[in-house]
C-alpha positions in Angstrom: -22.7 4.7 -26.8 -19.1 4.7 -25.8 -17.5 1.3 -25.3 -16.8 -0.2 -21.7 -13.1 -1.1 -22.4 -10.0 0.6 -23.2 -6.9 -0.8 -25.0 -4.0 0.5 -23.6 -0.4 -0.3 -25.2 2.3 -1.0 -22.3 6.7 -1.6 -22.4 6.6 -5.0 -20.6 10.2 -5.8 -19.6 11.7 -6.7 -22.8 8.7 -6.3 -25.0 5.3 -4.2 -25.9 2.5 -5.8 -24.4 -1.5 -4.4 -24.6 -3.8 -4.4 -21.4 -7.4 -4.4 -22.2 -9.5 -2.7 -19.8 -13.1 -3.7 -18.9 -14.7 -1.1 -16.4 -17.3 -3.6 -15.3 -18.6 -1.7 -12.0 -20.0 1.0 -14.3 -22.6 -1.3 -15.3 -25.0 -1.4 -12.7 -27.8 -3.4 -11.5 -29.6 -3.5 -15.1 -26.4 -5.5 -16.3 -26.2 -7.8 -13.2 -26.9 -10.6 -15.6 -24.3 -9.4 -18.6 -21.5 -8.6 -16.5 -19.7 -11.5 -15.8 -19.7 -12.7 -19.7 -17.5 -10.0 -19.8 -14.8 -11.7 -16.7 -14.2 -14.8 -19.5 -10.4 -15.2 -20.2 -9.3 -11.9 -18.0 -5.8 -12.2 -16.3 -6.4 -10.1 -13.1 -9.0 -8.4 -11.7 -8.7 -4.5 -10.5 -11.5 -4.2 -7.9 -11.4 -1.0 -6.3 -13.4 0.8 -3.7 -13.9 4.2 -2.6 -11.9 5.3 1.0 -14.9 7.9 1.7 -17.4 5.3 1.2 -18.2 2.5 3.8 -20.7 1.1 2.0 -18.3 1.0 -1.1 -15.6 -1.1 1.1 -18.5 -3.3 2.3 -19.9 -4.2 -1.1 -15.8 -5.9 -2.0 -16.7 -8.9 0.2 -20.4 -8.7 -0.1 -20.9 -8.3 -3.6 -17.6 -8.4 -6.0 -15.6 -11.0 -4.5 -18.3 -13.8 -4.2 -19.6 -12.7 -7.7 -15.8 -13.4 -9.1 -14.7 -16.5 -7.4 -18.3 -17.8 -8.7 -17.4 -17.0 -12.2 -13.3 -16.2 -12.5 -11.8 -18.6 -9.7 -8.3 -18.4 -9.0 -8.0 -15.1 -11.5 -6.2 -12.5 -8.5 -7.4 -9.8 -7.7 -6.0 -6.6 -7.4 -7.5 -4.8 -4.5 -7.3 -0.7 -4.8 -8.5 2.0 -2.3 -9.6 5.2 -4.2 -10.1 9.2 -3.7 -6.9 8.8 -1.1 -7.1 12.7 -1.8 -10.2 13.3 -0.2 -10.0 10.8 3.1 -7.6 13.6 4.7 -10.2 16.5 3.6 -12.0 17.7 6.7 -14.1 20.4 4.5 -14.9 17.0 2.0 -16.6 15.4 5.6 -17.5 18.4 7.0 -19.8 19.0 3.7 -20.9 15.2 3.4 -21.6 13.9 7.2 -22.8 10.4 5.6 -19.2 9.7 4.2 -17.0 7.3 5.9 -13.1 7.2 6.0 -11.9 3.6 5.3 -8.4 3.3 7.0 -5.3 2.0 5.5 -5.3 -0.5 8.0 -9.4 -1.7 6.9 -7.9 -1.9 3.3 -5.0 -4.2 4.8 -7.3 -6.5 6.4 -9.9 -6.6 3.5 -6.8 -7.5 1.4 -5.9 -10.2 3.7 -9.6 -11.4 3.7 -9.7 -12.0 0.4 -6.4 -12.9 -0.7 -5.3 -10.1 -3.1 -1.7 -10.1 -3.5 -1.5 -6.3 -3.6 -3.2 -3.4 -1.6 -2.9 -0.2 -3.3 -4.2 3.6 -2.6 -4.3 5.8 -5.0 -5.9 9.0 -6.3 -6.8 10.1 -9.8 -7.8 13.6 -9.2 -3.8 14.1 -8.3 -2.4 10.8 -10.0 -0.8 9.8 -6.8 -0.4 5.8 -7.6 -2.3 5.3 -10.4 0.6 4.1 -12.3 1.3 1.7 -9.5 -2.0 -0.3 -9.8 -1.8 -1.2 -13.2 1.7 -2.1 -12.7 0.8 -4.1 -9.8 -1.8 -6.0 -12.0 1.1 -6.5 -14.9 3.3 -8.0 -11.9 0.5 -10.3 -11.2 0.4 -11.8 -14.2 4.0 -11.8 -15.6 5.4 -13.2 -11.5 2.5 -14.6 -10.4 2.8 -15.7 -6.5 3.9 -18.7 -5.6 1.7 -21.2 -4.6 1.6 -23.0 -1.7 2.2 -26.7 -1.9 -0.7 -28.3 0.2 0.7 -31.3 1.9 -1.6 -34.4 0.8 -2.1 -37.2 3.6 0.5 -39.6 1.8 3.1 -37.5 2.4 2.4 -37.4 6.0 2.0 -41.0 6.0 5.0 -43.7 6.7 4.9 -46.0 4.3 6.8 -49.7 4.9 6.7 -52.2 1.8 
């Protein structure tokens, strides 16, 4: 049985760093239970989807996000469209009528949906922005976002002593 992670040694700025990768959608419904003991100390989540594949874009918010801000809240997510290759191929549509282009623009607002700091599309059979995903997730946790400050009712308050 081949293991479901990869150990891959990366030049971080000034220094080597090592991302461990977990390819946790690969374990289907028969490790529904197992999965998310393997989300336990993880940095950033890559969730990607396919762009031929409405029910793939679909399953982000109805399955995968609610599943990690149950167990990994406040870990960011990555959020990555793939097969870019194939959304332009009209002979790829033409031979599977059930598949569904998901628009740059659908990403977009998914990633606004959920809050993912980054939106990437890539491609593996021709590489195109691979490379920029898992620097994207590096990003996310070397220069993490800034957050917010949430004003609290005291400092909207006036108070006299």
């Amino acid at each position: 049985m081949s293991r479901p992670f990869l150990t891959i040694s990366v030049q971080m700025l000034l220094s080597m760093g090592a991302l461990l990768i977990w390819g946790c959608g690969i374990l289907l419904e028969d490790y529904n239970r197992l999965r998310p003991l393997s989300y336990w100390g993880a940095d950033v989540f890559i969730l990607a989807f396919s762009l031929i594949s409405k029910a793939s874009y679909e399953n982000v918010s109805k399955k995968w996000i609610p599943e990690l801000k149950h167990y990994a809240p406040g870990v960011p997510i990555i959020l990555v469209g793939t097969k870019h290759d194939l959304r332009e191929d009209k002979q790829f549509f033409i031979d599977h009528p059930g598949a569904v282009p998901i628009s740059t623009a659908q990403g977009e607002e998914l990633q606004k949906l959920i809050g993912s700091p980054a939106y990437i599309e890539c491609s593996a059979k021709t590489q195109e922005n691979v490379k920029a995903v898992f620097d994207a997730a590096i990003k996310v946790v070397l220069q993490p976002p800034k957050q917010k400050k949430k004003k609290s009712k005291a400092q909207n308050a006036c108070t006299i002593l």
